[in-house]
N, CA and C of each residue as an Amber inpcrd file, in Angstrom:
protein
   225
  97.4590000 128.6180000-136.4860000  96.1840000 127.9900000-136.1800000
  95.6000000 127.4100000-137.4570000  94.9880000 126.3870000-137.1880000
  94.0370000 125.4250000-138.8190000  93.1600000 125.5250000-138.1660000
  92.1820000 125.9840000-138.8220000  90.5170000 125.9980000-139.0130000
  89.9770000 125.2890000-140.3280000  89.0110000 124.4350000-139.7470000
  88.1300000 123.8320000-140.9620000  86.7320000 124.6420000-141.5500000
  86.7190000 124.7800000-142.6060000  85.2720000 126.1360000-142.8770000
  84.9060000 125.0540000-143.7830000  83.2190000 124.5660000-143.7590000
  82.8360000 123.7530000-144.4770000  82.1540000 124.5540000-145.5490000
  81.9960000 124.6080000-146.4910000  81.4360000 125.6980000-147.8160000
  80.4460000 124.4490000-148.4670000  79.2210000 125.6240000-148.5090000
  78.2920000 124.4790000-149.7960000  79.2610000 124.7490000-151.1450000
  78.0990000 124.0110000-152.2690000  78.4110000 123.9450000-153.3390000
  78.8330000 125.7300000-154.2930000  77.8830000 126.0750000-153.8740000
  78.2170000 127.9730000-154.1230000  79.4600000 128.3580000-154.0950000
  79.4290000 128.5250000-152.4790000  81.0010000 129.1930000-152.2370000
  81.9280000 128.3090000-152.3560000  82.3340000 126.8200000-152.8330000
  83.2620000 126.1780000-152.8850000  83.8780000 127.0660000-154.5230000
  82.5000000 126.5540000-155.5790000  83.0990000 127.1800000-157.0050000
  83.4830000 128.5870000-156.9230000  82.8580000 129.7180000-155.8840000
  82.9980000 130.7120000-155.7850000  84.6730000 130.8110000-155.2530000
  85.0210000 130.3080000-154.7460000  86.4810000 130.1820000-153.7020000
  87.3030000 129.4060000-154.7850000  86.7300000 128.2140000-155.8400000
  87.5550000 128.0650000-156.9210000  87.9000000 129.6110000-157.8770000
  87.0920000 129.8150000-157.9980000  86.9330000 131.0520000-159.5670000
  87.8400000 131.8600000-158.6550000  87.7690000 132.3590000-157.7980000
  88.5160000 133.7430000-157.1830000  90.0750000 132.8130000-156.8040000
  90.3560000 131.5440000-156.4740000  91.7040000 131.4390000-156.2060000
  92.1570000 131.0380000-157.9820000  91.6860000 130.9720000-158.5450000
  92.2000000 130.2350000-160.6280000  92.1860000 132.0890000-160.6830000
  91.6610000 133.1370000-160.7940000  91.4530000 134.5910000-161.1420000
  92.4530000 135.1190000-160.3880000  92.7200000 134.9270000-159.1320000
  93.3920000 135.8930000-158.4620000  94.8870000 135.5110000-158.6690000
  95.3400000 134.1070000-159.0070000  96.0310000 133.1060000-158.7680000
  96.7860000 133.2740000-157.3030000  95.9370000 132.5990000-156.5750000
  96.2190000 132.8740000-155.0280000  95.7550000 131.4870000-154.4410000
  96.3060000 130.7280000-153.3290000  96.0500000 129.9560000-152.5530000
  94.6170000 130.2740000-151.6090000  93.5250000 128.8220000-151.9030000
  92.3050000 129.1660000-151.1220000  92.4780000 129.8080000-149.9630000
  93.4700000 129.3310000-149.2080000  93.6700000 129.8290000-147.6390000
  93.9560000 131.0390000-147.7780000  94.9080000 131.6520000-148.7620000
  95.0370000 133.4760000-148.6830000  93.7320000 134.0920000-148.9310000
  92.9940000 133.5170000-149.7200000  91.3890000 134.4170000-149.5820000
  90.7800000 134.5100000-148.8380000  90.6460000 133.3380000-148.1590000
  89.8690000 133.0490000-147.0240000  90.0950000 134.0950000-145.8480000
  91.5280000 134.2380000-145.8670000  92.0190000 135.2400000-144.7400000
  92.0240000 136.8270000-145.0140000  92.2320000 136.9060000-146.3780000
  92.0580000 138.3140000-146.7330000  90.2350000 138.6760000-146.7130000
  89.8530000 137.7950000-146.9410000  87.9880000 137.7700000-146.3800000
  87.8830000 138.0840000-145.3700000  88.3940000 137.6440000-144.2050000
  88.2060000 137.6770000-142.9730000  88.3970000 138.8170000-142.7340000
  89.7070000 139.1080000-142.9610000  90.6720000 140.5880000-142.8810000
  89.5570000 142.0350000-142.8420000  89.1150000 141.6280000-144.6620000
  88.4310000 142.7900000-145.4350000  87.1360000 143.0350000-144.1210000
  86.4850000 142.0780000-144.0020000  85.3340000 141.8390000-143.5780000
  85.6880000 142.8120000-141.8850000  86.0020000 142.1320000-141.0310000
  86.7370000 142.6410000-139.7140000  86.9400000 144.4430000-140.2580000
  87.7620000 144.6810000-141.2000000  88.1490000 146.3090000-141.1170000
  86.6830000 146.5550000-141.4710000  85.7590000 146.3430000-142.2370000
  84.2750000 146.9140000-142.7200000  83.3060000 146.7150000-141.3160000
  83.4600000 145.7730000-140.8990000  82.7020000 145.8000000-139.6660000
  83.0070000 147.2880000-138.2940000  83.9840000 147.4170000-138.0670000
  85.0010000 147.7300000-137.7860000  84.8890000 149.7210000-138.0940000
  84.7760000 149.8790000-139.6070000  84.5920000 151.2060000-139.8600000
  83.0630000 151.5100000-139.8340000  81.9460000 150.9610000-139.9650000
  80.4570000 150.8780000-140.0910000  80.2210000 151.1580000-138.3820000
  81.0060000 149.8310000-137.2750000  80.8220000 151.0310000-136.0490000
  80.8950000 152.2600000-135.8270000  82.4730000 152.7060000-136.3210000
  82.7060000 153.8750000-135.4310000  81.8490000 155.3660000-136.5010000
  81.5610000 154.6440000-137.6900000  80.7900000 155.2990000-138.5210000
  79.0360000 155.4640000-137.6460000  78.3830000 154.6470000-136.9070000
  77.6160000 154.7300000-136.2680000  77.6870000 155.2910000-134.9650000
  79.0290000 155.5460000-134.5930000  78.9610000 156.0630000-132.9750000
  79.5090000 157.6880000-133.4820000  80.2400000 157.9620000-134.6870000
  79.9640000 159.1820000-134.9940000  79.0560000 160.1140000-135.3240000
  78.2170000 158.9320000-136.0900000  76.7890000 159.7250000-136.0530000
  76.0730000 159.8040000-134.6860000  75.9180000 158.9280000-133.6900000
  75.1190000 159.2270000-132.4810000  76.3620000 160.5650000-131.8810000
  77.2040000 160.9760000-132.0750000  77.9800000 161.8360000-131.5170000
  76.9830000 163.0390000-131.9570000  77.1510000 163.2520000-133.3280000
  76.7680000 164.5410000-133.7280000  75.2650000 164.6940000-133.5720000
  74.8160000 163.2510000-133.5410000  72.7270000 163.4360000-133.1330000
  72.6090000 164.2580000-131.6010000  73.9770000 163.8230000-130.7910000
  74.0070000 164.1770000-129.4530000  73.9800000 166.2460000-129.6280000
  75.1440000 166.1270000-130.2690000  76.0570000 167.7070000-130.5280000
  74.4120000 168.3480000-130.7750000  73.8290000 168.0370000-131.9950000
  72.5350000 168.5630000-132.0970000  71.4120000 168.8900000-131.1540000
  71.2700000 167.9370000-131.0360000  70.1950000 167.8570000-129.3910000
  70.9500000 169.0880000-128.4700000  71.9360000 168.8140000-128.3570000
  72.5520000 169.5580000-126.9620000  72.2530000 171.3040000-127.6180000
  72.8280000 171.9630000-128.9230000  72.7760000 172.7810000-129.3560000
  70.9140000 173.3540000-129.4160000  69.9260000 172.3410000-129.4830000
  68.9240000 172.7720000-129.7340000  68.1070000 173.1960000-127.9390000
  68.6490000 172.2780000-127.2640000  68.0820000 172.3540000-125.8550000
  68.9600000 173.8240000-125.5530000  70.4210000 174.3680000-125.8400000
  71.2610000 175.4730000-125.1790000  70.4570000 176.5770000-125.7800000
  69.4400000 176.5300000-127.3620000  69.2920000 177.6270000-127.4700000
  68.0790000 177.7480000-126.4310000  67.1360000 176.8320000-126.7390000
  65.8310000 176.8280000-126.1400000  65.6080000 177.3590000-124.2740000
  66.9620000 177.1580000-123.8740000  67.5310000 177.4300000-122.4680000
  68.3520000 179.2760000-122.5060000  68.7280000 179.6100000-123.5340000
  69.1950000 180.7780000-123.6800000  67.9570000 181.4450000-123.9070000
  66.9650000 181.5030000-125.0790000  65.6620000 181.9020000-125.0370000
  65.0200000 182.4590000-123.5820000  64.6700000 181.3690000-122.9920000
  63.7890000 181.4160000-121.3150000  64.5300000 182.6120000-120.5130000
  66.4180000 182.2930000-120.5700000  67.3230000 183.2810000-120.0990000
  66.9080000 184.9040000-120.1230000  67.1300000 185.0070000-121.9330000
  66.3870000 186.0850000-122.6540000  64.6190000 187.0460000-121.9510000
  63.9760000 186.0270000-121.9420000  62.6660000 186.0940000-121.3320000
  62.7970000 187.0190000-119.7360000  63.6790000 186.9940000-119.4490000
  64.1740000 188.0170000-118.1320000  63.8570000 186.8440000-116.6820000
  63.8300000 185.6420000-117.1460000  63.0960000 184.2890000-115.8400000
  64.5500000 184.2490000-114.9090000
């Protein structure tokens, strides 16, 4: 597949300096950008649905004691 990505003046010199530094073809950065970017997106989800996991685990642990308590209470 060819894709056209139009870049201002910034990221054009920016995409020069990193392909003259890396000595790499613009198009391999471009894609290893993409790449990098996709896996970070990617780990920041499941990094957020692990935390709503354990916000859950919590909650649930605080309602079982509060429900064992009442138990306790002889109800």
């Amino acid at each position: 597949m060819t894709a056209t990505v139009r870049l201002n003046e910034d990221l054009e010199s920016k995409l020069n300096r990193l392909s003259d530094v890396l000595h790499k073809k613009k198009s391999d950065i471009i894609r290893d950008a993409i790449s990098y970017y996709a896996t970070n997106i990617e780990k920041s989800k499941k990094s957020r649905i692990l935390m709503a996991v354990e916000k859950t685990k919590q909650s649930d642990k605080e309602e079982y004691k509060d429900f064992e308590g009442i138990l306790d209470d002889g109800i």
